[in-house]
C-alpha atoms as an extended CHARMM CRD file, in Angstrom:
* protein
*
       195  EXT
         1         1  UNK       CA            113.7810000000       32.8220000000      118.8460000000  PROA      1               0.0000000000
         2         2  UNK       CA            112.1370000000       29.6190000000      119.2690000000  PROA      2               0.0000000000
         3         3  UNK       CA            113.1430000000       26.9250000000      116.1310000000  PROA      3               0.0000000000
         4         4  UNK       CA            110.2250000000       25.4460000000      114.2090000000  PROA      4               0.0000000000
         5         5  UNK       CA            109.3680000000       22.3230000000      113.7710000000  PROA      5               0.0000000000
         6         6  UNK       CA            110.4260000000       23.0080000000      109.6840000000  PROA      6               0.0000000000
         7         7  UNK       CA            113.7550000000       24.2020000000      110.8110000000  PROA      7               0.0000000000
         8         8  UNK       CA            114.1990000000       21.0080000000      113.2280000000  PROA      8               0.0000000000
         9         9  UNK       CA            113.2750000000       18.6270000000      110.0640000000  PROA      9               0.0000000000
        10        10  UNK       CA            115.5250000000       20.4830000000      107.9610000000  PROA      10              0.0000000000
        11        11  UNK       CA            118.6780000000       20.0070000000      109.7440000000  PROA      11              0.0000000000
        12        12  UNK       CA            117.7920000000       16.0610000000      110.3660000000  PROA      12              0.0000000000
        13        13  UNK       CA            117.3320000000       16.1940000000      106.1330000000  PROA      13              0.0000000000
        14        14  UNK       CA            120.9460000000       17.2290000000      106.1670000000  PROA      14              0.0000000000
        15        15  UNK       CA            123.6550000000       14.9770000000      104.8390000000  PROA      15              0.0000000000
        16        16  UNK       CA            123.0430000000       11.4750000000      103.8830000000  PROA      16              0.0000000000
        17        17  UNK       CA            119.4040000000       11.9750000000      103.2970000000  PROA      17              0.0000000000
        18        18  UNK       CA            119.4320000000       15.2830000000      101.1760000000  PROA      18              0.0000000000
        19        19  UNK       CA            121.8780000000       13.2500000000       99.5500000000  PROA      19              0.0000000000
        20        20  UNK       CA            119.6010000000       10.1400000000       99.0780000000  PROA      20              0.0000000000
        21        21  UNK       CA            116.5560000000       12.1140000000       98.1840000000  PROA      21              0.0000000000
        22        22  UNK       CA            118.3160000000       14.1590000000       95.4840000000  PROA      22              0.0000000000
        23        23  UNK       CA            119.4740000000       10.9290000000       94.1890000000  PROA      23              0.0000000000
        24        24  UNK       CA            116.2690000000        9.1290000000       94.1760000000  PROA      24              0.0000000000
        25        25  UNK       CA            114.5560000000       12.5050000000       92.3820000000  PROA      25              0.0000000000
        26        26  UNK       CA            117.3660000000       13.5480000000       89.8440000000  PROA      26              0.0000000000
        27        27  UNK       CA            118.1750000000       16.9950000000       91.2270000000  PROA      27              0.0000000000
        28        28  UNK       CA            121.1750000000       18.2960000000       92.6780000000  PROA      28              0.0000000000
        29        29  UNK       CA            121.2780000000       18.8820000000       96.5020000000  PROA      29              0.0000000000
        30        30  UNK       CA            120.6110000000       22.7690000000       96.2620000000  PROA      30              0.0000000000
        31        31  UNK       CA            117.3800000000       22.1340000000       94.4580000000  PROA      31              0.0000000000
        32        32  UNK       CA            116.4360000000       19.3810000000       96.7240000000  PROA      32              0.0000000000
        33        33  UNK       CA            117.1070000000       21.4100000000       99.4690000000  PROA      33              0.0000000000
        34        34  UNK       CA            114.8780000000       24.3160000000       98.4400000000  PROA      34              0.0000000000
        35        35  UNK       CA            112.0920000000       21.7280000000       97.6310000000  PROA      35              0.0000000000
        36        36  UNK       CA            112.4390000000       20.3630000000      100.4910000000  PROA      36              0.0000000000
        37        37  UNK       CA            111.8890000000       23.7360000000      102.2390000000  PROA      37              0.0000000000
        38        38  UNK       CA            108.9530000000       24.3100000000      100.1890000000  PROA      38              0.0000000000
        39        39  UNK       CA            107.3280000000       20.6710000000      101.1530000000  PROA      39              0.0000000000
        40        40  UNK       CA            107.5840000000       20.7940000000      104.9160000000  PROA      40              0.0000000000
        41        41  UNK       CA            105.4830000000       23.8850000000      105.2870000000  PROA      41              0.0000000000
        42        42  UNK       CA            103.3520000000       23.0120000000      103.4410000000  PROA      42              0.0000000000
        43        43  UNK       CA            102.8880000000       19.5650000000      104.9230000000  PROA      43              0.0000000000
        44        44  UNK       CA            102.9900000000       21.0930000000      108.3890000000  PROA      44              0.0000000000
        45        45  UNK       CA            101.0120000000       23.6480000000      107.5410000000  PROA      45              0.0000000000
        46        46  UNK       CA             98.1720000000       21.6100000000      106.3220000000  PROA      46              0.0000000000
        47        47  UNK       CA             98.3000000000       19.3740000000      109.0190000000  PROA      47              0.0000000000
        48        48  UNK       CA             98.0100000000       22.8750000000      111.1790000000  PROA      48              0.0000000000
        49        49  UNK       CA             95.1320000000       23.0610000000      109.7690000000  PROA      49              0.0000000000
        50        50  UNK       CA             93.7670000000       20.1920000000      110.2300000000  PROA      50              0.0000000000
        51        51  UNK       CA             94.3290000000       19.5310000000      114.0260000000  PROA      51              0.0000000000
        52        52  UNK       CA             92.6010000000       23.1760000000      114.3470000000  PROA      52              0.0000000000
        53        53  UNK       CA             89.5350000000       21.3440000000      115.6760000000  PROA      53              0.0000000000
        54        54  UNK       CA             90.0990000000       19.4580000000      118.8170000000  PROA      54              0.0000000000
        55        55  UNK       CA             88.5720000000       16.3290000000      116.9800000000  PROA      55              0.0000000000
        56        56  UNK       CA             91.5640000000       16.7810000000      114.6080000000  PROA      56              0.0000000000
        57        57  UNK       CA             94.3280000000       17.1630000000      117.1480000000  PROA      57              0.0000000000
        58        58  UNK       CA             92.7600000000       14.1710000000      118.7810000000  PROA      58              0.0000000000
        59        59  UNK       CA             92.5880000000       11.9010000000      115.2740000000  PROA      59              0.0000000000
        60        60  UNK       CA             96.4570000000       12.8760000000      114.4440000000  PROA      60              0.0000000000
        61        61  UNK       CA             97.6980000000       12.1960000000      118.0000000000  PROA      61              0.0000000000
        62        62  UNK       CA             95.7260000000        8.4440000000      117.5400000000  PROA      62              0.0000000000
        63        63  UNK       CA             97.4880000000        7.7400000000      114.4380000000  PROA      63              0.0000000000
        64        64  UNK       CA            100.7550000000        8.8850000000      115.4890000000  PROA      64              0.0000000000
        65        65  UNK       CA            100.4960000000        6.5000000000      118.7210000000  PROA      65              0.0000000000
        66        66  UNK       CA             99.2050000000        4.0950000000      116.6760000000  PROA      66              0.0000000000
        67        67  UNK       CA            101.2260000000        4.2330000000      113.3000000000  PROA      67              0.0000000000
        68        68  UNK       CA            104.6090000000        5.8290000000      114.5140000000  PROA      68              0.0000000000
        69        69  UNK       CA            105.3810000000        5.0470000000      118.6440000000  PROA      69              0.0000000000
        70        70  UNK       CA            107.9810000000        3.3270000000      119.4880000000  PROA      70              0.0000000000
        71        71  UNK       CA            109.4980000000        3.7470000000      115.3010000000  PROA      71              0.0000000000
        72        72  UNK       CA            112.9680000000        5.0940000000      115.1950000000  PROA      72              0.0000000000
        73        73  UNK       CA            112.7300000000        8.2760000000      113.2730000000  PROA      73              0.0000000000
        74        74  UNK       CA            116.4630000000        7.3810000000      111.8090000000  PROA      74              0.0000000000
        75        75  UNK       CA            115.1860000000        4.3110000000      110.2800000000  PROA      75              0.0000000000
        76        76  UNK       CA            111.8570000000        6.2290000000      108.7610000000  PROA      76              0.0000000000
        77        77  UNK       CA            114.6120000000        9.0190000000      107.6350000000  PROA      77              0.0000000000
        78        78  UNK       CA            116.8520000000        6.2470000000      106.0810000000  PROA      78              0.0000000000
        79        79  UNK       CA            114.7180000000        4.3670000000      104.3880000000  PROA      79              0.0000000000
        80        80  UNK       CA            112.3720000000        7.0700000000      102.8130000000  PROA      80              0.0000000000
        81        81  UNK       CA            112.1320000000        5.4480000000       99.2990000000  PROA      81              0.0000000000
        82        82  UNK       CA            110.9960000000        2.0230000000      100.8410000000  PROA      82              0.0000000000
        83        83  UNK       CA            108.0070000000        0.3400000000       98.8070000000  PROA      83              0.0000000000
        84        84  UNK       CA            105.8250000000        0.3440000000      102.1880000000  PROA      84              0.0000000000
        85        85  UNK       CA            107.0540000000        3.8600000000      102.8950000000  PROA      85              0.0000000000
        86        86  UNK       CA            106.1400000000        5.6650000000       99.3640000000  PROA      86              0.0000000000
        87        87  UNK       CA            102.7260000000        3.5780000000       99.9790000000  PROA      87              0.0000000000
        88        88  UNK       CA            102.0700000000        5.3500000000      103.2370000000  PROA      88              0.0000000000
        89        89  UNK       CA            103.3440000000        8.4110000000      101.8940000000  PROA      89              0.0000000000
        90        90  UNK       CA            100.4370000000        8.5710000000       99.4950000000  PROA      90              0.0000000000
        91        91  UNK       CA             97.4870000000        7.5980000000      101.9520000000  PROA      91              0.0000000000
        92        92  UNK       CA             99.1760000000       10.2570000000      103.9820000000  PROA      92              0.0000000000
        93        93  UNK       CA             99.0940000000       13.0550000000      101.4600000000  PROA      93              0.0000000000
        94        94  UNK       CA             95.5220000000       11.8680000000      100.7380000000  PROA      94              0.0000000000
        95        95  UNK       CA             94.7300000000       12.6690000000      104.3430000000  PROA      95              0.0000000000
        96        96  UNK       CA             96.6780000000       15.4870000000      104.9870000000  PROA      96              0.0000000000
        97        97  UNK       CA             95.3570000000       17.3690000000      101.2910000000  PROA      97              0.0000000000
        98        98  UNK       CA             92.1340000000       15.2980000000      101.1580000000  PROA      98              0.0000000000
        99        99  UNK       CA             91.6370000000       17.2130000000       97.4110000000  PROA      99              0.0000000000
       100       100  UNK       CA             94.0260000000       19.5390000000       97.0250000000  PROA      100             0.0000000000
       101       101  UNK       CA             96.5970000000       17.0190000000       96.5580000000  PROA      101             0.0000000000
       102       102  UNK       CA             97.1120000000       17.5230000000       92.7420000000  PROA      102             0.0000000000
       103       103  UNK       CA             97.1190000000       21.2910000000       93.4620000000  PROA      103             0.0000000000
       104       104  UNK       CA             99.5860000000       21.0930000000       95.9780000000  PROA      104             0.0000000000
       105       105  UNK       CA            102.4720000000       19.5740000000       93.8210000000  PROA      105             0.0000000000
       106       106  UNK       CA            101.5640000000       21.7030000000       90.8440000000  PROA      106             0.0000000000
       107       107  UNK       CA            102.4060000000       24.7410000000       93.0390000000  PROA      107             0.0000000000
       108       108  UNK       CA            105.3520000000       23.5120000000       94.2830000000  PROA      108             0.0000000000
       109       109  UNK       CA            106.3770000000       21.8140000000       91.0060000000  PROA      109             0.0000000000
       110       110  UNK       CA            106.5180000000       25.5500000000       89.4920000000  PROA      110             0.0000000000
       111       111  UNK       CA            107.7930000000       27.1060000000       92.6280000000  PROA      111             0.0000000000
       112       112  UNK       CA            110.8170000000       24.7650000000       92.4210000000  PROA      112             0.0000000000
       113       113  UNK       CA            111.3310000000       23.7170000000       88.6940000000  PROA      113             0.0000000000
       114       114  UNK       CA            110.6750000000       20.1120000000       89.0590000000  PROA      114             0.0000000000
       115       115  UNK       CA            108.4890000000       18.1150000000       87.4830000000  PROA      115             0.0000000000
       116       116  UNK       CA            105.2840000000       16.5010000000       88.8510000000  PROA      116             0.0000000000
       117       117  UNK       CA            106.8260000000       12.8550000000       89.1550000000  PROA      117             0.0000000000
       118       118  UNK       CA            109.8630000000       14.6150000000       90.9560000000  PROA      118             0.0000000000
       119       119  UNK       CA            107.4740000000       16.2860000000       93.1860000000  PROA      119             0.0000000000
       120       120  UNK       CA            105.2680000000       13.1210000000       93.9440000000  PROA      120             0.0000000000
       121       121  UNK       CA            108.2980000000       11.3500000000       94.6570000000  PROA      121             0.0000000000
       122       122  UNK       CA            109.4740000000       14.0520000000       97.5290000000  PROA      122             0.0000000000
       123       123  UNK       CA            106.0780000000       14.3880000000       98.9590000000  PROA      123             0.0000000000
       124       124  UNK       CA            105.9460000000       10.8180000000       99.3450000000  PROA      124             0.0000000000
       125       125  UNK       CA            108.7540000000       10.3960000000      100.5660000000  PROA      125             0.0000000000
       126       126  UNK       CA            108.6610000000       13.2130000000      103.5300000000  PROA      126             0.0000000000
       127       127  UNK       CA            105.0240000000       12.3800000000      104.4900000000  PROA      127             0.0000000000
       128       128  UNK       CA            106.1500000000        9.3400000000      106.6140000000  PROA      128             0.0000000000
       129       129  UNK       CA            109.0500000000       11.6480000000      107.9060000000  PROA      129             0.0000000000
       130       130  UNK       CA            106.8200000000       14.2910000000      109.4120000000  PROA      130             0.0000000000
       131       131  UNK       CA            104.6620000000       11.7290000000      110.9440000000  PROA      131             0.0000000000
       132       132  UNK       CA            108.0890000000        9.9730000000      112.6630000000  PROA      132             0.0000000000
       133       133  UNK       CA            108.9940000000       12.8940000000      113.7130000000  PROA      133             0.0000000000
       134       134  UNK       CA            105.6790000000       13.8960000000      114.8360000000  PROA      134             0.0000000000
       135       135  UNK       CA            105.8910000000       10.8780000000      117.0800000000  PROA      135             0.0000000000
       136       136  UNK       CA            108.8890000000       11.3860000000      118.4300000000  PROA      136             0.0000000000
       137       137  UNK       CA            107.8150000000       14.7690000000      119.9390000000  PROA      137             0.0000000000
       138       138  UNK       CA            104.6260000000       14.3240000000      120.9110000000  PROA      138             0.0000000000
       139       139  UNK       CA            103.0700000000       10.8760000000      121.1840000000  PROA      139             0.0000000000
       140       140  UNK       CA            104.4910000000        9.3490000000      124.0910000000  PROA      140             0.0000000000
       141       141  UNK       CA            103.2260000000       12.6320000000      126.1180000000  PROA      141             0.0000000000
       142       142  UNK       CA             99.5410000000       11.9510000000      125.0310000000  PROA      142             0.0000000000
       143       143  UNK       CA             98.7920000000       15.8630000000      124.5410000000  PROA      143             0.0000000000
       144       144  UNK       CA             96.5000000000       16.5270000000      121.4300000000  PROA      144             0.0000000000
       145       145  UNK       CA             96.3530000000       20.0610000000      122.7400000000  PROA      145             0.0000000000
       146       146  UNK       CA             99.9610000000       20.3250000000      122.5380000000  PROA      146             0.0000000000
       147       147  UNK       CA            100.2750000000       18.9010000000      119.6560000000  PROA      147             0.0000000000
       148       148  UNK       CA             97.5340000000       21.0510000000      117.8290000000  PROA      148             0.0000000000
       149       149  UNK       CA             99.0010000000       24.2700000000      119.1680000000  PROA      149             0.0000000000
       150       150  UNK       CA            102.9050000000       23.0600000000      117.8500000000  PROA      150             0.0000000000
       151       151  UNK       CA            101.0880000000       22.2660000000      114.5510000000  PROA      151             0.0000000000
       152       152  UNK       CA             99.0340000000       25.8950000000      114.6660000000  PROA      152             0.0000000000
       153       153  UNK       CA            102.2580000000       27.8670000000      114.9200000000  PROA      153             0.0000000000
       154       154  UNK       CA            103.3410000000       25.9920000000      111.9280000000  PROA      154             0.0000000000
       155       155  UNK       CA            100.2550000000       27.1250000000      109.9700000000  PROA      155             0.0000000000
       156       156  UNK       CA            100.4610000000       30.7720000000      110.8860000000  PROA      156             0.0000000000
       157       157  UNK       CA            103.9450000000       30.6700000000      110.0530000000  PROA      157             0.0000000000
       158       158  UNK       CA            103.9860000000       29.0880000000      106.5670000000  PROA      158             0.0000000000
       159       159  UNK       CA            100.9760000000       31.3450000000      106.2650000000  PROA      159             0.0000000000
       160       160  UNK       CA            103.0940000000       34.9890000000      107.1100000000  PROA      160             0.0000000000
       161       161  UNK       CA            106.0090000000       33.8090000000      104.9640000000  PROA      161             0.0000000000
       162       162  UNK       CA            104.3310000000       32.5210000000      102.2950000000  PROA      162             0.0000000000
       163       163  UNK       CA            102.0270000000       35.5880000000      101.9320000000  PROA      163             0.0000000000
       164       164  UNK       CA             98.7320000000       33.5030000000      102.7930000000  PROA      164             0.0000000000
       165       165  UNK       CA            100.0560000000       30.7570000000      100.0540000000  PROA      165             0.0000000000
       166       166  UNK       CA             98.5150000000       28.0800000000      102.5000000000  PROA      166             0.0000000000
       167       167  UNK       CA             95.1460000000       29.7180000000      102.7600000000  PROA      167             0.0000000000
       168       168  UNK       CA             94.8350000000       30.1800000000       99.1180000000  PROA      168             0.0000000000
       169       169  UNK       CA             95.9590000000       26.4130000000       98.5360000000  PROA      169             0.0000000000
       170       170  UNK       CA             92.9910000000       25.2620000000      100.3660000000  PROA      170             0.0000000000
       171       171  UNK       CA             90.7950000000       27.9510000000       99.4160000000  PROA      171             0.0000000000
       172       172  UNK       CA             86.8670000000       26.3590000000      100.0230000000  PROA      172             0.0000000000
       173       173  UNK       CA             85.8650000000       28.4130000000       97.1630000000  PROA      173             0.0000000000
       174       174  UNK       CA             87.9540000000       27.5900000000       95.0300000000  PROA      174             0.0000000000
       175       175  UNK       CA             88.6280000000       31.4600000000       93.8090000000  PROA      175             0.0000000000
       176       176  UNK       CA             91.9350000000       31.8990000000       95.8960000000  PROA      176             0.0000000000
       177       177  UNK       CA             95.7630000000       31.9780000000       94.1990000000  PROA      177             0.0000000000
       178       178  UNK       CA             98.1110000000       30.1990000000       95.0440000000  PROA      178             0.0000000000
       179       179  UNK       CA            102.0140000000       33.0150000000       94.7030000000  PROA      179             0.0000000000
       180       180  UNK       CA            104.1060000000       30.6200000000       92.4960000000  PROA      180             0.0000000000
       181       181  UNK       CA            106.9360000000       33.2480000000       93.7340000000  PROA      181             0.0000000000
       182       182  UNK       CA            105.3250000000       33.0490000000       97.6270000000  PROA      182             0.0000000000
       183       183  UNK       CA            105.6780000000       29.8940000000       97.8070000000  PROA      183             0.0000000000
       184       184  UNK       CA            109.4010000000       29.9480000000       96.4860000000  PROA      184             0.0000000000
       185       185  UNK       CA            109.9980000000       32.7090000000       98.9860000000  PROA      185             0.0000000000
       186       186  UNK       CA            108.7600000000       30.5950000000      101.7010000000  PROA      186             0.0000000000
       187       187  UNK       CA            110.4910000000       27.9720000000      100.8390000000  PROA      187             0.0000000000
       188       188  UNK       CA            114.0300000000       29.9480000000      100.7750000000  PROA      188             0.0000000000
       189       189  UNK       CA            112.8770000000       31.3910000000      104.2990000000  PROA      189             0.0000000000
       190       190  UNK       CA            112.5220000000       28.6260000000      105.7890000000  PROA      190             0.0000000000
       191       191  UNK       CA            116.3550000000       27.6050000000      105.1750000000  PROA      191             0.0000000000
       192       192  UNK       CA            117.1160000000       31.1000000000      106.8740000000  PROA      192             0.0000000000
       193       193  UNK       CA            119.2330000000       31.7400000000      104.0770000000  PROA      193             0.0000000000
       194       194  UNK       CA            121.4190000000       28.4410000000      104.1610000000  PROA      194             0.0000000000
       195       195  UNK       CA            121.6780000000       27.0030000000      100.5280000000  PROA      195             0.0000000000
């Protein structure tokens, strides 16, 4: 079975910089972890559905090439709590939420037990993460198509093992529910058991 991109992120978040984001967030690693598992689908996923239109596969790949070529993921990974970098992380949650943002870290604040600050603080800090590593794969080949379909599987799979969680986050309606338990579950799934 083919790894996701979640799984690849996970095991770079291993180590120093689970132990560096716990730190900077007040949790112990285990928690971190799981809210870390949580976060990247959902980032991923979002951004899945965003690049759905070609127009959106085509705007990512720009900023990625623009923004992120020719950065060295290690230094993005190692310096995560950087002023610049918790700035960027929040233009980049704007984008990648647009007004679901608040929504987003309430679900995952209950899913995981930590409070909204907490939660901020991680989504911050892993937006600029995703986009390095985004980067890395994908922007020196130029493929928005590729890139949209990598991002799509990421979608439908946040979106099977979170029971439709990502759907219901960003619900146009406004009527859909967000599984406080799903989202848990997904986040627990996507550490294939590792803790």
């Amino acid at each position: 079975m083919n790894r996701t991109l979640v799984d690849q992120l996970l095991e770079q978040m291993q180590g120093a910089p689970l132990q560096q984001m716990s730190r900077q967030i007040g949790a112990d690693p285990q928690q971190t972890m799981g809210a870390i598992g949580a976060a990247l689908p959902l980032i991923l996923g979002a951004l899945g559905r965003n690049t759905a239109q070609p127009e959106g596969a085509d705007a990512l790949l720009g900023a990625l090439q623009r923004d992120y070529a020719g950065v060295d993921f290690g230094s993005v990974l190692g310096d995560m709590f950087g002023g610049a970098r918790q700035d960027d992380g929040s233009a980049i949650l704007g984008h990648i939420f647009g007004d679901r943002g608040q929504r987003a870290e309430a679900s995952l604040g209950q899913a995981t037990g930590l409070d909204s600050d907490r939660i901020a603080t991680l989504l911050r800090a892993l937006a600029p993460v995703v986009l390095s590593f985004l980067a890395q794969r994908f922007a020196a080949g130029g493929n928005a198509g590729e890139l949209g379909q990598a991002l799509g599987v990421e979608r439908d799979h946040a979106n099977r093992q979170g029971g439709g969680m990502l759907d219901a986050l960003f619900d146009q309606n406004g009527d859909g529910r967000v599984d406080l338990g799903d989202l848990l579950k997904l986040g627990m799934g996507m550490l294939g058991g590792r803790r």
